[in-house]
ZAKE-137677 format. One record per residue (C-alpha): residue in one letter; x, y, z. Coordinates in Angstrom, 2 decimals. Example, Ala and Ser with C-alpha at 12.3 -4.5 7.8 and 13.67 -1.06 7.14 Angstrom:
// residues 2
 code       X       Y       Z
    A   12.30   -4.50    7.80
    S   13.67   -1.06    7.14
END
This chain:
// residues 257
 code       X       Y       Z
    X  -36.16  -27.61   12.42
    X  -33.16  -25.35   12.44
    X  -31.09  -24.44   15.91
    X  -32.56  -20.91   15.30
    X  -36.38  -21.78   15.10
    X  -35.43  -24.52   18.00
    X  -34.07  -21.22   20.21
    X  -37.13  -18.79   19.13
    X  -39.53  -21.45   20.03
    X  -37.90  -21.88   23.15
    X  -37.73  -17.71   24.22
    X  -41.66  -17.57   22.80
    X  -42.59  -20.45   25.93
    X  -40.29  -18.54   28.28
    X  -42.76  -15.61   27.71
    X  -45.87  -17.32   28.05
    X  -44.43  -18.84   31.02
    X  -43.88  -14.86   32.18
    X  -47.16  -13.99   31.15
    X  -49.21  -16.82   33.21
    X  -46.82  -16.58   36.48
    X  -47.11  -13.04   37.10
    X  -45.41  -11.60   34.13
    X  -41.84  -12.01   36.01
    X  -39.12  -13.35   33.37
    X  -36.02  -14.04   35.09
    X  -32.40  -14.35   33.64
    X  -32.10  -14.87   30.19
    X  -30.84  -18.57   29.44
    X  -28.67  -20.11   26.53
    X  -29.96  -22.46   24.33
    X  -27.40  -24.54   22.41
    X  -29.67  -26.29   20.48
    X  -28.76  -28.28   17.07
    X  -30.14  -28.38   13.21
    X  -31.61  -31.24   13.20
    X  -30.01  -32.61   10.34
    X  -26.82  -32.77   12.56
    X  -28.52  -35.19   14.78
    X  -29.32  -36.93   11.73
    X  -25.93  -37.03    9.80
    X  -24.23  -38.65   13.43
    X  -27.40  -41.21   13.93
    X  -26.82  -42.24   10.24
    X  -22.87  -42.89   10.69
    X  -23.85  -45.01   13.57
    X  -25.41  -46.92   11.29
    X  -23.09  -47.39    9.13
    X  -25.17  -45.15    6.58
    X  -28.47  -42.66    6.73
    X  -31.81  -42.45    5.11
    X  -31.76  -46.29    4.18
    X  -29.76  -44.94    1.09
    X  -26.75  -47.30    1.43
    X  -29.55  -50.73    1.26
    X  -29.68  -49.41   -2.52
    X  -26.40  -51.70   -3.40
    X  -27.98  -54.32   -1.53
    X  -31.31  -53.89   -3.61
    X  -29.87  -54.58   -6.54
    X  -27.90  -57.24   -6.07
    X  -24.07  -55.79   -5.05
    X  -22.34  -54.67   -2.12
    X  -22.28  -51.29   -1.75
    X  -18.70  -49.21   -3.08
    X  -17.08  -45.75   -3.62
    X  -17.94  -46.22   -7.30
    X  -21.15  -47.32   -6.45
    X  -21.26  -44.04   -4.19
    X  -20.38  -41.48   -7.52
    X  -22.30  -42.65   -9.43
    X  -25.39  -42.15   -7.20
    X  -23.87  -38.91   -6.35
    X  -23.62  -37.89   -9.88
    X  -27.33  -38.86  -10.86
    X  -28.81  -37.35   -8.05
    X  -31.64  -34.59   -7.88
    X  -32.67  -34.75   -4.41
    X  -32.30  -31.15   -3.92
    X  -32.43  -28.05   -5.66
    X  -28.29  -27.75   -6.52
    X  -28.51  -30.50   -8.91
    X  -30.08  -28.03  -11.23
    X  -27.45  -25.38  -11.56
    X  -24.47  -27.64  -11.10
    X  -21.65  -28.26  -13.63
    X  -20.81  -31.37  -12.13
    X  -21.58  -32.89   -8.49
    X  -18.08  -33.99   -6.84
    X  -17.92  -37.23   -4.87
    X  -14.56  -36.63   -3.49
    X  -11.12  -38.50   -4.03
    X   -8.41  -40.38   -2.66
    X   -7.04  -43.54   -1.45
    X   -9.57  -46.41   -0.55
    X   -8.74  -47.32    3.45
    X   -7.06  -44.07    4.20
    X   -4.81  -42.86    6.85
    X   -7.15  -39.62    7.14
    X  -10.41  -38.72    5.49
    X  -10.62  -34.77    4.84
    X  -14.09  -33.87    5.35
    X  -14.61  -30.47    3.84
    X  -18.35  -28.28    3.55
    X  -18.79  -28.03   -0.38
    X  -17.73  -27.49   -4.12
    X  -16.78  -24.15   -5.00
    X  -16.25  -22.71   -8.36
    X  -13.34  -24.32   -9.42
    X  -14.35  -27.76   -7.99
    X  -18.10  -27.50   -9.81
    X  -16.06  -27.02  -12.93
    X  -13.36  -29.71  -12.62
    X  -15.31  -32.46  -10.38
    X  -12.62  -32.77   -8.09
    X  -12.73  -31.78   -4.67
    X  -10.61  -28.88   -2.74
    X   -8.52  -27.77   -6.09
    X   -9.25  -24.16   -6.50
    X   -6.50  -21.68   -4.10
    X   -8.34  -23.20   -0.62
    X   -7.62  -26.65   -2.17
    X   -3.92  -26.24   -2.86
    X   -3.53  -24.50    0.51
    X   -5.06  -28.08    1.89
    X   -2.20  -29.61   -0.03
    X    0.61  -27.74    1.59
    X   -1.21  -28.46    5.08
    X   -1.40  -31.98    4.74
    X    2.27  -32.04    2.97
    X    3.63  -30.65    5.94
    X    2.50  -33.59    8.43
    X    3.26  -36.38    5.97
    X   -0.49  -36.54    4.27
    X   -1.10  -36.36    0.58
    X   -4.34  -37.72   -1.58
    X   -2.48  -39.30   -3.43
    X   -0.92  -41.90   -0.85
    X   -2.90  -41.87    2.28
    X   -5.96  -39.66    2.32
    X   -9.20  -39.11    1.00
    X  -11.42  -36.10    0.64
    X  -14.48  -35.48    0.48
    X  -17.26  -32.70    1.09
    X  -20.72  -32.80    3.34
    X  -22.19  -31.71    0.40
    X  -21.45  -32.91   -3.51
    X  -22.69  -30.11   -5.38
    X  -21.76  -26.02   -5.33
    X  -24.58  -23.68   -3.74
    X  -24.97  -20.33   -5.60
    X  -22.61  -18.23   -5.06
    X  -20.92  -20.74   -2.21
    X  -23.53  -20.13    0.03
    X  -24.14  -22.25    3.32
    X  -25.97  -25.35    2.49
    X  -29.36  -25.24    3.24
    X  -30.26  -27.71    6.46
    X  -32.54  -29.86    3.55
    X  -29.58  -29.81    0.94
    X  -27.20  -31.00    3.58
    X  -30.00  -33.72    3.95
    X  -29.86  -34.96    1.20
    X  -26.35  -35.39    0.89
    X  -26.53  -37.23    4.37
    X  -26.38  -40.60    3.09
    X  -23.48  -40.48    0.94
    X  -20.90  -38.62    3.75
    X  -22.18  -41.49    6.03
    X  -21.50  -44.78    3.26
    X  -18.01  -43.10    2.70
    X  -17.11  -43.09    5.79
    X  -18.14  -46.78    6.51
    X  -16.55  -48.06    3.11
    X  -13.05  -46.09    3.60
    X  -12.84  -46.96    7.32
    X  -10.55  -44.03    7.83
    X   -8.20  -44.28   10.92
    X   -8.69  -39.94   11.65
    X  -10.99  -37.88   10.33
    X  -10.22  -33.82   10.14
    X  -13.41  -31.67    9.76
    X  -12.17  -28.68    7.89
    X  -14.19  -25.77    9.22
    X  -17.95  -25.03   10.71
    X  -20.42  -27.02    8.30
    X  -18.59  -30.29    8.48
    X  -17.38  -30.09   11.88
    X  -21.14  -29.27   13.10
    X  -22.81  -32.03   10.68
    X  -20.60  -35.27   12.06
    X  -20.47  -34.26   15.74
    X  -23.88  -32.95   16.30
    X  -23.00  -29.79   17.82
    X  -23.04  -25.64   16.99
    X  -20.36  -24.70   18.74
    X  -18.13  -22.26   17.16
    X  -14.93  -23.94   15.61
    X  -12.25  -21.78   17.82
    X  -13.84  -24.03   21.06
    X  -14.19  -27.87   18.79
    X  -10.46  -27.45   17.42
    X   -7.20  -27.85   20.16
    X   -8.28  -31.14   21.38
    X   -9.12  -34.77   19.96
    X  -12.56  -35.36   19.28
    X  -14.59  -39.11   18.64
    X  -16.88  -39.66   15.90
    X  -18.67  -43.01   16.79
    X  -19.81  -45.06   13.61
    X  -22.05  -47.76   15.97
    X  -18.61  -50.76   15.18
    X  -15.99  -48.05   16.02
    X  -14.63  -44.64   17.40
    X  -13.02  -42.59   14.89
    X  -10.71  -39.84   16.21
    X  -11.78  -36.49   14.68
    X   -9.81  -32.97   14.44
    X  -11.38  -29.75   14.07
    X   -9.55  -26.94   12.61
    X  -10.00  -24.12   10.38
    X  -11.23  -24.37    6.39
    X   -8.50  -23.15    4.12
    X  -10.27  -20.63    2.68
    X  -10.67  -18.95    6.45
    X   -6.83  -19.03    6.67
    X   -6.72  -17.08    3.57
    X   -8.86  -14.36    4.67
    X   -7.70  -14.61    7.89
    X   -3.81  -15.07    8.45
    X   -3.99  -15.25   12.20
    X   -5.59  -18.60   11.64
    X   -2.95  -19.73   10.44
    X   -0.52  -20.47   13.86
    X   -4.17  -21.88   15.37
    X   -4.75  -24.56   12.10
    X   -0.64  -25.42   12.40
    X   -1.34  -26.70   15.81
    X   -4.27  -28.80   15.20
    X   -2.39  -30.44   12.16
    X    0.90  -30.96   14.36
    X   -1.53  -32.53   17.47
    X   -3.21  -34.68   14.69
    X    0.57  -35.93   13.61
    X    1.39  -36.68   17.25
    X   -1.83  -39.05   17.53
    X   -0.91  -40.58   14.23
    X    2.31  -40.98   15.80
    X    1.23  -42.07   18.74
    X   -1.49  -45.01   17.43
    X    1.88  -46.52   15.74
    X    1.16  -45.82   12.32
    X    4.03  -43.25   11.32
    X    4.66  -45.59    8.61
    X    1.48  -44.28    7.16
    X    3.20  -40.94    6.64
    X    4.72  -39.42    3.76
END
């Protein structure tokens, strides 16, 4: 169930509640309720992978790996995308990065090259992460919630996002990542189980728990939202130079660039 059918539910029982106490309906409350797939992508990293999708490695005899990962990525149809994709895109990088870059989806460019974040959001990333010492090519990885492009770059779907669950989650337990940024609403939402609106998850150091350990986690802005939006920019500068400082401060500047 969605956070929106959660919140109509809830307003339909505060009306019957009305109705059978005298038809008085008092202040109007918040809900701040969740997709439920949220809850499900953050149970699943506890476990050091969701859906029982990660066991598949162990079914057949190997341990499970990032290669292992793609190519389950690539060959899957759980969802509808798989039929309109050019190519699904696991995501890239080092193995036991420095920071894992978890971004919402493919877009265009990214369903036509298999990479992730390379159309003009993706170089954007690549300046970001220059600036603080962070590249893919020497200490990060990055990766998407979801592996294959919704039409038109839609929001996923809450069951597309489902299906994808598993393979965020085994990522994230393979490449042990010392931070994690969440780069905009979808990811951000998915791994911390909340709907909050990015401008009040970003400015402050946030925990992603994987069950064996506490990941520190960084909201900010997705590129593509700085380039429709310059004021972003300052905002996304800070969150990258606060996520420097607790690089700094964990004592692994030698990590950076």
């Amino acid at each position: 169930m969605t956070a929106q059918e959660k919140a109509n539910l809830a307003r339909f029982i505060d009306l019957a509640s009305a109705y059978y106490t005298g038809g008085f309906l008092g202040e109007k409350r918040e809900y701040h309720f969740i997709d439920d797939i949220a809850a499900d992508i953050a149970s699943g990293a506890a476990n050091g992978a969701a859906n029982g999708a990660a066991n598949d490695a162990a079914d057949n005899g190997a341990a499970d790996s990032l290669d292992r990962i793609a190519a389950d990525v690539h060959s899957c149809e759980k969802c509808r995308l798989y039929k309109d994709r050019k190519n699904a895109v696991p995501g890239e990088g080092v193995h036991n990065p420095l920071v894992m870059v978890i971004g919402e989806g493919p877009g265009a460019d990214e369903d036509a090259s298999g990479r992730p974040f390379v159309g003009r959001a993706g170089q954007l990333l690549d300046r970001m992460l220059e600036s603080i010492g962070l590249s893919r090519e020497s200490n990060c990885f990055i990766a998407n919630v979801i592996k294959c492009r919704p039409p038109r770059n839609r929001d996923p779907h809450p069951d597309e996002t489902a299906a994808c669950a598993s393979f965020i989650t085994r990522q994230i337990a393979i490449l042990e990542p010392h931070f994690i940024i969440a780069a905009g609403r979808i990811p951000a939402h998915a791994l911390l189980a909340t709907n909050e609106p990015v401008g009040k998850l970003r400015g402050t150091i946030r925990d992603f728990s994987t069950g064996s350990r506490t990941i520190p986690l960084v909201v900010t802005y997705h590129p593509s939202a700085l380039l429709r939006n310059e004021d972003l920019k300052r905002p996304a500068w800070e969150d990258l130079k606060m996520l420097r400082s607790a690089i700094v401060a964990a004592g692994l500047a030698d990590r950076l660039q």
